[in-house]
N, C-alpha and C positions, 0 to 999 in steps of 0.2 A: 082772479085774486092773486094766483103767484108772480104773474106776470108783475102785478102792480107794486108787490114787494117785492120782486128781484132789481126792481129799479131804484127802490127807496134803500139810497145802504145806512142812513140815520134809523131807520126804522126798524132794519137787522142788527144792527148795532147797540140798541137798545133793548130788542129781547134777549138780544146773545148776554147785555147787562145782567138783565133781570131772571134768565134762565142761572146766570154764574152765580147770581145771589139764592136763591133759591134749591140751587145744588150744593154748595156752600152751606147753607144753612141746611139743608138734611143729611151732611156730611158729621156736621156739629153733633146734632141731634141725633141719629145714628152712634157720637161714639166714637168714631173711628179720624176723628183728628187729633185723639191723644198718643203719644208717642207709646207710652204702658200697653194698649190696646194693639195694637199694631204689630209690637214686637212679640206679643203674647200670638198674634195672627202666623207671625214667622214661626215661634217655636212650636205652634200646633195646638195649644194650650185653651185659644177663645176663638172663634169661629166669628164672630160677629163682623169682622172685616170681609168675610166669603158671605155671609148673608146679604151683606148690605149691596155686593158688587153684583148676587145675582141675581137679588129683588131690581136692580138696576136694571138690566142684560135682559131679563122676562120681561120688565114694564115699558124699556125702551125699543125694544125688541117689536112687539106687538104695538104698541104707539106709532111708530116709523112706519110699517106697516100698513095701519089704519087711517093715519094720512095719507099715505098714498093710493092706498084703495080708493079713499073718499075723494081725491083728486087736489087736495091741498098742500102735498112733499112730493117733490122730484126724488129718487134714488141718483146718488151720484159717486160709486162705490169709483174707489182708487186700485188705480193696479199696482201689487204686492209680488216678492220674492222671498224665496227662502230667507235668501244674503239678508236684504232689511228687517225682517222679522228676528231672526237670531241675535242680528248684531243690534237693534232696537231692545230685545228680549235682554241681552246680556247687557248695556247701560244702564238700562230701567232696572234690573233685577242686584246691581251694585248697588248704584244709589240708594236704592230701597232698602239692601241689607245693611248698607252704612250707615244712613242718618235714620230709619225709622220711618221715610213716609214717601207717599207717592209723588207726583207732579199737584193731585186734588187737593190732599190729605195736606200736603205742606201749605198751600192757598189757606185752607180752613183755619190751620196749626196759626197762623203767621195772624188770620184774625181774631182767633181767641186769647192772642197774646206771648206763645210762645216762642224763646227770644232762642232757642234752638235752631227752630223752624225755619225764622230768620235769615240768623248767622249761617245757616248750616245750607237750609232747603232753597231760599231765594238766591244767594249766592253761588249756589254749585249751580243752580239751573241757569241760571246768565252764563256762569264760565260753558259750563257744558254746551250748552246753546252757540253760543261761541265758536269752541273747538270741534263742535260738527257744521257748522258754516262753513269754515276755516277746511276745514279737509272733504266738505262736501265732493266739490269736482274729482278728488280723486278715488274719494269711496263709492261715487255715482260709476266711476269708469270700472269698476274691479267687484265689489262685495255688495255693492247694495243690487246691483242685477242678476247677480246668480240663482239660477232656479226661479225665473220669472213665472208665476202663471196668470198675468193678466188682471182684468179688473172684474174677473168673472164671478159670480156670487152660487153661493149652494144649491138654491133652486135651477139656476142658466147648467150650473155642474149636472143633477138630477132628471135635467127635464122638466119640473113641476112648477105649478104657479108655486108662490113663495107660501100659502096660505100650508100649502102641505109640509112645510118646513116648520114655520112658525109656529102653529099649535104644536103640534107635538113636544117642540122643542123648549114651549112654555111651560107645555106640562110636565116635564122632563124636571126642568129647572124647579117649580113650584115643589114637585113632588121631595128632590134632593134639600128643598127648604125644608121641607116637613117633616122627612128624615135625620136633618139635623138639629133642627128644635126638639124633635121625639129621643134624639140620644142625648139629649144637652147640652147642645151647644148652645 
């Protein structure tokens, strides 16, 4: 069966469609594509954008998982450094306190109609996109390698099958949902 869609790319092409509409639309639904919501997320005020990311993280967490157990998803984890992640952590976390929305959030924003979202979200992401193109080769030779550790995952880190990662780590997550439903968030 993987084999058969690794070769069809109209056909990953199309659920990657279908899965974008679909997360897009429980993005809507969830909330968390109004700019109010989000900012309120930043100043600590409405928790709904941390729910919604870690009802995500648990579901897709244990789904990834479960495909591959079952024998229908490859793992195909990227190797990661320090350098990328900070400097990744510190683009993303501008943008985000500047216009109000993520890379998702601004998709969502831009189909519900807000002309912010727009001007603000689709444009910086082209230019950004852009001027990391543009300086990629020199930030591949310098900041994005530092502190490499490979394309290793928590369980290959632990020793364990992934299974002794995953549950607990659901439960963990679900539990921190319940905690912050229970103090109202």
């Amino acid at each position: 069966m993987l084999k058969g869609l690794h070769s069809r790319r109209k056909a990953q092409l199309f659920i990657g469609f279908l899965a974008g509409i679909a997360f897009g639309f429980l993005l809507q639904k969830g909330g968390v594509t109004r700019y109010d919501v989000i900012i309120a997320q930043l100043l600590l005020e409405d928790w709904t954008v941390l729910q919604v990311m870690l009802s995500a993280v648990a579901v897709g967490m244990v789904g990834v998982h479960l495909l591959h157990s079952l024998g229908l998803a490859k793992l195909h984890p990227k190797t990661g450094s320090l350098g990328a992640t900070a400097l990744g952590g510190l683009i993303f976390g501008v943008g985000f306190g500047l216009l109000g929305y993520c890379p998702g959030t601004v998709a969502g924003a831009v189909g519900n109609g807000y002309l912010d979202a727009l001007a603000g979200g689709v444009v910086g992401t082209v230019v950004g996109a852009g001027m990391f193109a543009a300086w990629f080769p020199k930030l591949q030779a310098s900041i994005l390698r530092k502190g490499e550790f490979g394309d290793v995952t928590l369980p290959q880190l632990l020793k364990v099958r992934a299974w002794v990662v995953v549950v607990p780590a659901a439960a963990f997550l679900v539990g921190l949902l319940a905690l912050i439903d229970l103090l109202g968030g």
